[in-house]
C-alpha positions, 0 to 999 in steps of 0.5 A: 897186475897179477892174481894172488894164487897162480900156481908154479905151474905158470913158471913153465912157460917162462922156463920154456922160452928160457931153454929155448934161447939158450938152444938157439944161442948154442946151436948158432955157436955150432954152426962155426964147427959143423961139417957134411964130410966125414960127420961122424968123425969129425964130430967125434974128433972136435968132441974129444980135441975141443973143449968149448966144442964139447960143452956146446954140443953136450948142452944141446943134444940134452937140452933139447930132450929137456925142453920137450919135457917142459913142453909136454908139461907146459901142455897138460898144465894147459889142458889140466886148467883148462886154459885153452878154452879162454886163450884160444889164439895163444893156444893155436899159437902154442900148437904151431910152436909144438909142431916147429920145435918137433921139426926142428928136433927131428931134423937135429937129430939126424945130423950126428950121422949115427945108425939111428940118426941114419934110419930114423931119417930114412923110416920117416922121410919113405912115409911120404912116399904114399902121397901122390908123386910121394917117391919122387918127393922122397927121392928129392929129399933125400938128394938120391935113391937113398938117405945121403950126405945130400940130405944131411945138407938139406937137414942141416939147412932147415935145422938151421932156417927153422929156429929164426921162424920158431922165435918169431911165432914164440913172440907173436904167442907172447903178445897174444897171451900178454895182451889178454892176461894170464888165465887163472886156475881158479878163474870160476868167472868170479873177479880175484885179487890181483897184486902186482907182479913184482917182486912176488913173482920175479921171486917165483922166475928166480927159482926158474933159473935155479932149476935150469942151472941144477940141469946144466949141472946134471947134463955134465956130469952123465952127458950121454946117460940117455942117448942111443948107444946105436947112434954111438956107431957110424951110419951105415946103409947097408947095416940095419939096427935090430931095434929102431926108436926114436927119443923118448918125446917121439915115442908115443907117436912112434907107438901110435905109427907101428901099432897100425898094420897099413902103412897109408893108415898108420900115417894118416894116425900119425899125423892126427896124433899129433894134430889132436892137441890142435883140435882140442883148442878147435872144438873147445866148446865140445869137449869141455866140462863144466865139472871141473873134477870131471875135467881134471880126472880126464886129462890125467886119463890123457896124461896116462895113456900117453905116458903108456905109449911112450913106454911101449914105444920103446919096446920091440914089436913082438906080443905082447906090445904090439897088441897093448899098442894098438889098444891104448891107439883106439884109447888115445883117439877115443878119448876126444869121442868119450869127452863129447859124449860124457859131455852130453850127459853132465851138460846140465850140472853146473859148478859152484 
């Protein structure tokens, strides 16, 4: 049994773990083409020579741009309902899988080898050289003294390792979230009617696979429309790109890492960044309202100032976007410590 009146904004799961399986399928089709030597040639020549090659490889590279998109979604309609305050262990779970999906996403986008690929590895890998023994993890990682084919292997590894552990917590998420129930958004503790969950809702799947099919669609018409075109030229150590950023979905972290001046800081605000989401399903209790006006209006402040840092993101660091950087930075955290305090004044009105 289902309730009546959950939104499509419950369709984006099933959507997630569709697109999921089909990046996983395609990037085991391309294992049997995948070669260290030469990388760059060698994909651009089985770009252009293999059809079947080109296919797979076109709805991978976009797809994964695709899934963050639902990923981000499928998060904010989380935060938005408020449905990780009674799904606690489906929504650590989730967090887990965020945390693996950018992983592997990282680890994939250094494998076509281009100047990005190649200095975006090198940017991110030289942060751990500010832990204890950090330059010799460095120095492990990358196979040398510089990123290499060596650590092209290492990545292509993990790149590969990663998903098969990906889809083991994707299923845990699924029993975790099915043997409890879908929340609702209007789930006031109040009992609603449920039907069941067929045909109503394999309905509501069907125009998932529509909406997947129209993005197949899309992604062949203009494959490259969003790519770096820096990335289009062979990685080269000795030559540096004027403008280094990584895809749209790393972007607001990105923004969050160069707006602080301190490298040991920028990291440590890196990595919470990212962990913050984690932290809302810990400290539930703390930052949740019972208004529920007050709550949606401040996911939606959340929702804004992360979209604004992904735009700085891609923006140079010169004035003024360094500066208005590091303010939506000081915004981004402090919106956990705003929610708290707002908290502790609204903590005695109570919704219908």
């Amino acid at each position: 049994m289902t309730p009546i009146n959950l939104r499509f904004w419950w369709n984006i799961g099933s959507i997630l773990g569709l697109l999921l399986l089909v990046q996983i399928g395609r990037g085991f089709l391309l294992t049997f083409y995948f070669s260290t030597e030469n990388r760059f040639y060698n994909l651009l020549t089985t770009y252009y020579e293999v059809l079947n090659r080109k296919l797979i490889q076109i709805i991978h590279i976009n797809f994964s741009r695709v899934i963050f998109f639902f990923l981000y979604l499928h998060i904010f309609k989380a935060i938005y309902f408020s449905t990780f305050s009674n799904q606690f262990w489906a929504w650590m779970r989730g967090s887990a899988i965020m945390l693996i999906v950018i992983g592997i996403s990282f680890l994939g986008y250094v494998l076509p080898w281009g100047q990005i690929s190649l200095w975006g590895a090198t940017v991110i890998t030289n942060l751990i050289s500010i832990l204890p023994y950090g330059t010799s993890i460095v120095e492990v990682i990358w196979g040398g003294y510089f990123v290499s084919t060596y650590t092209l292997k290492l990545f292509y590894s993990l790149h590969f390792i990663l998903p098969f552990i990906l889809l083991v917590f994707i299923i845990i998420h699924m029993i975790f979230l099915h043997y409890k129930g879908s929340s609702n958004p209007l789930s006031l503790g109040c009992e609603l009617v449920k039907i069941e969950f067929s045909p109503f809702f394999i309905l509501k799947d069907l125009i998932n696979l529509i909406l997947v099919l129209t993005l197949m669609g899309c992604v062949f018409l203009r494959p490259n429309r969003v790519a770096e075109s820096d990335n289009f030229i062979v990685a080269n150590i000795m030559a540096s790109p004027l403008h280094i950023k990584p895809e749209w979905y790393f972007l607001q972290y990105y923004s969050i890492l160069r707006a602080i001046p301190n490298k040991t800081g920028g990291l440590i605000f890196f990595f919470l960044s990212i962990l913050s989401l984690v932290l809302i399903g810990v400290f539930k209790n703390l930052v949740r309202f019972k208004v529920v006006a007050i709550w949606k209006f401040w996911a939606i402040v959340f929702l804004t100032i992360n979209c604004l840092l992904v735009w700085l993101g891609a923006k140079p660091v010169v004035a003024p976007f360094q500066q208005l950087s590091q303010i939506l930075t000081l915004r981004y955290f402090l919106w956990y410590f705003f929610l708290i305090f707002f908290r502790k004044i609204f903590k005695k009105i109570n919704y219908c």
